[in-house]
Backbone as a chain_set.jsonl record, in Angstrom:
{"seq": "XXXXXXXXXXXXXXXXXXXXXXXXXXXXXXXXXXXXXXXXXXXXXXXXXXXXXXXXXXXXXXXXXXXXXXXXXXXXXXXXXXXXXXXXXXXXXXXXXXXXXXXXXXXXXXXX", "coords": {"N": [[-16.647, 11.072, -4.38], [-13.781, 10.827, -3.172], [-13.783, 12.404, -1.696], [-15.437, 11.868, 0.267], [-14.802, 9.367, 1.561], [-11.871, 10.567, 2.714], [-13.039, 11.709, 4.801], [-13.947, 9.523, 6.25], [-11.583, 8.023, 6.659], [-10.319, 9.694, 8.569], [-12.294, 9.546, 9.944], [-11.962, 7.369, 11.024], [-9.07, 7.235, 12.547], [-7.063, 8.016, 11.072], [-4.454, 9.783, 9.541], [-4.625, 12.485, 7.415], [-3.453, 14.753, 4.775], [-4.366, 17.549, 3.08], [-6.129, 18.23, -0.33], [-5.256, 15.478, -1.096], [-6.211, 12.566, -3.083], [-7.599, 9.787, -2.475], [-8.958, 6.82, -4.059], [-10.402, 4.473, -3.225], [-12.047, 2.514, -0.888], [-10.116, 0.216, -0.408], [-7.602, 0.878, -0.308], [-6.193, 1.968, 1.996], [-5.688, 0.083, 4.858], [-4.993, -0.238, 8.109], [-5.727, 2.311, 9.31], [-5.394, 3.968, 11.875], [-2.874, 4.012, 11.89], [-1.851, 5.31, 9.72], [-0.27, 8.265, 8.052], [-0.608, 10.822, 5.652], [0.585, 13.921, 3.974], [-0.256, 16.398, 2.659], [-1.134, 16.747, -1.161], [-1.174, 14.194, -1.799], [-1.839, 11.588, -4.117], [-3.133, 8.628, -4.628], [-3.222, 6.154, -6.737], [-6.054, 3.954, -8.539], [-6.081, 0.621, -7.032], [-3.732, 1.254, -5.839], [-1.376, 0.275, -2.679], [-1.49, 0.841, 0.95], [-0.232, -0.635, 3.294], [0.087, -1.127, 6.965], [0.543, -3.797, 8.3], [1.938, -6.711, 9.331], [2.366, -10.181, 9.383], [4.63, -12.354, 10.882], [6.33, -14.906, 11.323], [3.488, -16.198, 12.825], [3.129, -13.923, 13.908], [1.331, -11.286, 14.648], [2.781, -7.726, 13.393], [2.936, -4.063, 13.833], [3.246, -1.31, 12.248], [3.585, 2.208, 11.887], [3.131, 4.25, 8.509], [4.744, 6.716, 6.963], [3.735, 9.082, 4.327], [4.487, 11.684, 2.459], [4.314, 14.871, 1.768], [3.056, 15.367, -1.791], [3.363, 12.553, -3.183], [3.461, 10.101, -5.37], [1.536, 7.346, -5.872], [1.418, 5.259, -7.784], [-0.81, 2.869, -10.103], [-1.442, -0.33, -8.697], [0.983, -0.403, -6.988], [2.604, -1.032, -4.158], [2.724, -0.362, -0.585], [4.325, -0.889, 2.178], [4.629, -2.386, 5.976], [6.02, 0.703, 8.292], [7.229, 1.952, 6.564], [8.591, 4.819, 5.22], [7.615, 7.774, 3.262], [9.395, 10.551, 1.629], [8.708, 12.606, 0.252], [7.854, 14.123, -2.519], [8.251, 11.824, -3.691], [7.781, 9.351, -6.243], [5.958, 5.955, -7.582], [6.089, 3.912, -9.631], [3.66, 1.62, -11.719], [2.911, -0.855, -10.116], [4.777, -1.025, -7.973], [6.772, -2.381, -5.503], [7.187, -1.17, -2.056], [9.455, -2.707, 0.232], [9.331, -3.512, 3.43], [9.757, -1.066, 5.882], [11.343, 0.754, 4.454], [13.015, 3.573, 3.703], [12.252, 6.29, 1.837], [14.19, 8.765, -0.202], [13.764, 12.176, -0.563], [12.07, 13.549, -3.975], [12.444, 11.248, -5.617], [12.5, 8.622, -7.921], [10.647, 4.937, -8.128], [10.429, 1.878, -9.153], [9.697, -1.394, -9.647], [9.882, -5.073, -8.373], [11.104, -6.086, -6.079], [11.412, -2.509, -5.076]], "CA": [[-16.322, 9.821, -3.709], [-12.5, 10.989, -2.642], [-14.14, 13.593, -0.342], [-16.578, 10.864, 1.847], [-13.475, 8.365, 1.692], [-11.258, 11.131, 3.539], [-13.846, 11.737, 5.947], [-14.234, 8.342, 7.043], [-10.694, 7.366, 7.137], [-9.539, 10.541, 9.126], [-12.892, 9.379, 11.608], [-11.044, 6.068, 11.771], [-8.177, 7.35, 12.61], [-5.561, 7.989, 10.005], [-4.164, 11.862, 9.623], [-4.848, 13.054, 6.237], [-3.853, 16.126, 4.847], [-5.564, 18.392, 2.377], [-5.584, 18.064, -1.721], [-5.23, 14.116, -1.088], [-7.278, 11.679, -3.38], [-7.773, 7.935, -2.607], [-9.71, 6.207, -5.184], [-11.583, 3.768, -2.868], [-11.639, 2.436, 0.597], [-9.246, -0.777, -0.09], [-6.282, 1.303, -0.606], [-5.554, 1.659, 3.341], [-6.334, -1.151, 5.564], [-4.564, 0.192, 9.277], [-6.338, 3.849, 9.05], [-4.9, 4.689, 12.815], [-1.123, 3.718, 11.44], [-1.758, 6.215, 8.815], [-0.251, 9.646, 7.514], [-0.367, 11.432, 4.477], [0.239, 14.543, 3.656], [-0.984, 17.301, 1.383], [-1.427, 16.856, -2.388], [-0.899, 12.951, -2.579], [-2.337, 10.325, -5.221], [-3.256, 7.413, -5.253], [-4.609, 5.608, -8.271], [-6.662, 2.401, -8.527], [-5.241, -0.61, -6.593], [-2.49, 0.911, -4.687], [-2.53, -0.292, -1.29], [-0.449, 1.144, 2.68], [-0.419, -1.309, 4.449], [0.723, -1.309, 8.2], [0.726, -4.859, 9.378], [2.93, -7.682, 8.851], [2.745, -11.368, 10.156], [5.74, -13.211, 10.935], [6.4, -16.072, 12.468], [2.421, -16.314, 13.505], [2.817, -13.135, 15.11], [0.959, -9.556, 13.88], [3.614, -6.683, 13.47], [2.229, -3.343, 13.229], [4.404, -0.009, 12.163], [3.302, 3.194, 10.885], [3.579, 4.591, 6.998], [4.272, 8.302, 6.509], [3.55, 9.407, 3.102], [4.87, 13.309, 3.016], [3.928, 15.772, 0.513], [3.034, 15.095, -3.077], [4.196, 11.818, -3.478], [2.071, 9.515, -6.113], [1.18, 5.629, -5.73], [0.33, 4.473, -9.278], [-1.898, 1.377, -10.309], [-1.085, -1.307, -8.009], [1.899, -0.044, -6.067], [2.397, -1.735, -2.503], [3.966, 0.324, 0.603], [4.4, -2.159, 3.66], [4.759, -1.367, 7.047], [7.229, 1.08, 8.67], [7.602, 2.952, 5.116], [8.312, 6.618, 4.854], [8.36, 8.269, 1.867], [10.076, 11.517, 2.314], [7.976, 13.685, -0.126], [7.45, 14.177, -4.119], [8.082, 10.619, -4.494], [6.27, 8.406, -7.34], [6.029, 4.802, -7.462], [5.533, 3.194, -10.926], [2.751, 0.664, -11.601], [3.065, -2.605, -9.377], [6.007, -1.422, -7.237], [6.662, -2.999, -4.054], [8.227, -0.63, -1.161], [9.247, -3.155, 1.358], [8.905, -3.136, 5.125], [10.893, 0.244, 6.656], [12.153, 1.456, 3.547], [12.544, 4.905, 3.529], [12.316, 6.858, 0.61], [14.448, 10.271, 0.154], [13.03, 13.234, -1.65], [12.044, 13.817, -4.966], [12.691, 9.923, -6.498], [11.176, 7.543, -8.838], [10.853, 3.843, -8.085], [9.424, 1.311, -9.942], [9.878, -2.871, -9.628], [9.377, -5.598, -7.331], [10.997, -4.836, -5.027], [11.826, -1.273, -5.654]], "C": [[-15.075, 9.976, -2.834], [-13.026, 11.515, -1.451], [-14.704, 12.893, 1.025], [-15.248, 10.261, 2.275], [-12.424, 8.997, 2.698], [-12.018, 11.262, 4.821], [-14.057, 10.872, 7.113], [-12.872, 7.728, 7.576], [-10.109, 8.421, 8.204], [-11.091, 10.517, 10.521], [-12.21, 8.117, 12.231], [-9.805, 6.447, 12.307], [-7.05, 8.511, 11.962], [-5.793, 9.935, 9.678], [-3.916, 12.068, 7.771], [-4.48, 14.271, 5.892], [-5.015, 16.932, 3.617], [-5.303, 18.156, 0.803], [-4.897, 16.564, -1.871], [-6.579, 13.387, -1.737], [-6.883, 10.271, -3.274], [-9.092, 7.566, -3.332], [-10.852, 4.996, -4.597], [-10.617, 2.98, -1.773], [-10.606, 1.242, 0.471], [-8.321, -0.876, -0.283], [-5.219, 1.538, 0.852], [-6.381, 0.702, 4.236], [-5.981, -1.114, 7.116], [-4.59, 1.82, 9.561], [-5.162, 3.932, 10.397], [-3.585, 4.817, 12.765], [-0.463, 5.195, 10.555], [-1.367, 7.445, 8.277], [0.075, 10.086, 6.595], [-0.757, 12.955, 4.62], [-0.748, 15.15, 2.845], [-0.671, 16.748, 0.102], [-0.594, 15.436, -2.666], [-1.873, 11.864, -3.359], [-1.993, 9.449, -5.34], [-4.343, 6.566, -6.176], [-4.912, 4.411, -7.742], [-5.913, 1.615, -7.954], [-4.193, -0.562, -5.776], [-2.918, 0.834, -3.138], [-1.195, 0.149, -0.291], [-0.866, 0.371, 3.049], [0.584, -1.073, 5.671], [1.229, -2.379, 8.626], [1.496, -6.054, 8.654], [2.463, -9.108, 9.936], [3.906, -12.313, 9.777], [5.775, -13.958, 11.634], [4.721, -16.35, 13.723], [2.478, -15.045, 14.458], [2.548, -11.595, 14.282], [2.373, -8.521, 14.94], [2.876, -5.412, 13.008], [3.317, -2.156, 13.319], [4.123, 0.919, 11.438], [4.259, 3.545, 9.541], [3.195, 5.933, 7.61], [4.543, 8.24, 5.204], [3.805, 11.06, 2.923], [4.371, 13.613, 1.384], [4.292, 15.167, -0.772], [3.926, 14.074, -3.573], [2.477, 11.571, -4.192], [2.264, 8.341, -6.158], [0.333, 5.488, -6.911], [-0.32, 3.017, -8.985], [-1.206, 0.721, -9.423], [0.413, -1.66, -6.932], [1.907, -0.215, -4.845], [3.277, -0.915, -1.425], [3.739, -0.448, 1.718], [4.701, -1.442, 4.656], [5.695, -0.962, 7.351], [8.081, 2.031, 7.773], [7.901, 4.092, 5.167], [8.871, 7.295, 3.436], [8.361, 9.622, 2.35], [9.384, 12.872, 1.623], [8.514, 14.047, -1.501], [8.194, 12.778, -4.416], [7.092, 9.8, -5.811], [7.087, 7.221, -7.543], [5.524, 4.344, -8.468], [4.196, 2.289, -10.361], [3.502, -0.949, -11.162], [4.348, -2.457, -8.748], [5.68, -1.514, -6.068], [7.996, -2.185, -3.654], [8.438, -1.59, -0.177], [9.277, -2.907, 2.652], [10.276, -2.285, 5.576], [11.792, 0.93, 5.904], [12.161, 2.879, 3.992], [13.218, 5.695, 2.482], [12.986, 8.498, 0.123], [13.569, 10.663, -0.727], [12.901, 13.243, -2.764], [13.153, 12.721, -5.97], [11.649, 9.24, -7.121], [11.821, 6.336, -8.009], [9.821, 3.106, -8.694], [10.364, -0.097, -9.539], [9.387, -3.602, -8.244], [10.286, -6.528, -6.547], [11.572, -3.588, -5.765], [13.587, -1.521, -5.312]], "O": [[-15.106, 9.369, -1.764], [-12.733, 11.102, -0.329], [-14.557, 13.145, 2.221], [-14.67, 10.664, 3.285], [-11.987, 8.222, 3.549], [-11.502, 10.875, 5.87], [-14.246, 11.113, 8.305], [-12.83, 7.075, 8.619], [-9.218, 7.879, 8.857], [-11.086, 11.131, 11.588], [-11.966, 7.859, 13.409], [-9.337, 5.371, 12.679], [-6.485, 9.508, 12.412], [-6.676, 10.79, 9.63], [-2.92, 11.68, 7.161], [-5.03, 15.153, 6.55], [-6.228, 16.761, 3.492], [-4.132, 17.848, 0.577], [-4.022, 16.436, -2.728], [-7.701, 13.475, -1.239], [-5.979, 9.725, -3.907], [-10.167, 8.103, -3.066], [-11.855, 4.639, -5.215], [-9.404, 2.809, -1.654], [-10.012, 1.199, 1.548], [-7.731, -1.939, -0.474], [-3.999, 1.386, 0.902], [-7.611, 0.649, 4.244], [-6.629, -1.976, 7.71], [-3.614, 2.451, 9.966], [-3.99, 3.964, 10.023], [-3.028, 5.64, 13.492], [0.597, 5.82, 10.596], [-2.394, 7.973, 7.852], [1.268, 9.887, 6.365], [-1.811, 13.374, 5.098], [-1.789, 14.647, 2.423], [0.343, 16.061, 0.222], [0.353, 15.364, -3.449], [-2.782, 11.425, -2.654], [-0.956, 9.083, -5.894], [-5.561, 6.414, -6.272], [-4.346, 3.847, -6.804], [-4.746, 1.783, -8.31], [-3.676, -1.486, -5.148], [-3.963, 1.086, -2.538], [-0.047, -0.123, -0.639], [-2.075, 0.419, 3.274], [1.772, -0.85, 5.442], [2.26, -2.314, 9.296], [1.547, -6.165, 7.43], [2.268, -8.95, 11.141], [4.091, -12.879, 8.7], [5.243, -13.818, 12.735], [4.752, -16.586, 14.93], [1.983, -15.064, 15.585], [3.327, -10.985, 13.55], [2.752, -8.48, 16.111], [2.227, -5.474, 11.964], [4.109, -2.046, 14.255], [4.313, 0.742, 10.234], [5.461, 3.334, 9.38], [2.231, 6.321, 8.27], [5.434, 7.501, 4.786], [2.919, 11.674, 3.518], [4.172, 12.952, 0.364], [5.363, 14.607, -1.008], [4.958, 14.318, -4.197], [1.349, 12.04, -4.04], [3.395, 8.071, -6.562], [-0.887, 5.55, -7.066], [-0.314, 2.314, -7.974], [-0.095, 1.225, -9.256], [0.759, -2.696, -6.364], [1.13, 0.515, -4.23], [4.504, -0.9, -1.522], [2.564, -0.502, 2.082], [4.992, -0.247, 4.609], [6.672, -1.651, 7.057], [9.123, 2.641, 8.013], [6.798, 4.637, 5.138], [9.945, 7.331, 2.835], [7.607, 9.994, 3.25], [9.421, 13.972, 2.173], [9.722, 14.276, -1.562], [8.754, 12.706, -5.509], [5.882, 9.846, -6.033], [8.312, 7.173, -7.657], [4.297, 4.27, -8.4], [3.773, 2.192, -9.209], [4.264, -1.75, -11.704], [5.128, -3.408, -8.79], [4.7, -1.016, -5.513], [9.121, -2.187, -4.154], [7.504, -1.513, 0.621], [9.229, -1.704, 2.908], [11.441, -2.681, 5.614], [12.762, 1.559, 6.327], [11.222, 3.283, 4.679], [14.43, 5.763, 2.279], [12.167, 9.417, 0.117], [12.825, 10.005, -1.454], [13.968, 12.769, -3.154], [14.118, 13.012, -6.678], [10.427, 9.23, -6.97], [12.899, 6.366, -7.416], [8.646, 3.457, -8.801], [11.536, 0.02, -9.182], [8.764, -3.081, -7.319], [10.047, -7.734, -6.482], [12.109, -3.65, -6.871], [14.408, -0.667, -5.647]]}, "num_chains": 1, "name": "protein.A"}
C-alpha cells in the first residue's frame, strides 16, 4: 500500500525520497508543497499540511521533512515547517506554522 501511495503522491507532485512510508493518502493534502526525505515515518493519522486560511484568505508555504524524522499517531505539521532531520514528534503534537525544527529532537504537546 506505502509503495502505490508514493507513486501517486510523487505523480502529484510532492518530492519523496526513498525508504519513506505513509500509511494512507490523508496524511498529505498539498502534494506539490511537499518534501520528504529518505527513511521517514509516518504512522496512522499524522497529517503535513501546507495551507492556512486567514482572514478569508488561502496561505500556502512549503513543509520540508529531512532525513529520518518520525510523525507518530496524530501529529500535525502546518505550513512553512521544516524539520531539520532525525526529528520525532510524539502522539498528537502540533508543529505550528514556520516552526523549524533543529536536528536530532523530540517534541511532543499541543503546541510543541
Amino acid at each position: 500500500n506505502t509503495q502505490w501511495l508514493i507513486h501517486l503522491f510523487r505523480a502529484l507532485g510532492a518530492h519523496i525520497g526513498e525508504g519513506v512510508i505513509i500509511p494512507d493518502f490523508s496524511c498529505l493534502t498539498d502534494y506539490y508543497l511537499v518534501t520528504i526525505e529518505d527513511d521517514v515515518r509516518l504512522n496512522m493519522h499524522a497529517n503535513i499540511q501546507c495551507h492556512s486560511f486567514e482572514q478569508r484568505i488561502l496561505k500556502l508555504a512549503p513543509v520540508t521533512i529531512r532525513k529520518s524524522c518520525v510523525l507518530m499517531s496524530g501529529s500535525f505539521v502546518m505550513a512553512g515547517c521544516k524539520l531539520m532531520g532525525n526529528n520525532r514528534l510524539y502522539p498528537f503534537t502540533l508543529i505550528m506554522k514556520n516552526d523549524l525544527l533543529l536536528p536530532n529532537t523530540q517534541w511532543k504537546g499541543l503546541p510543541a
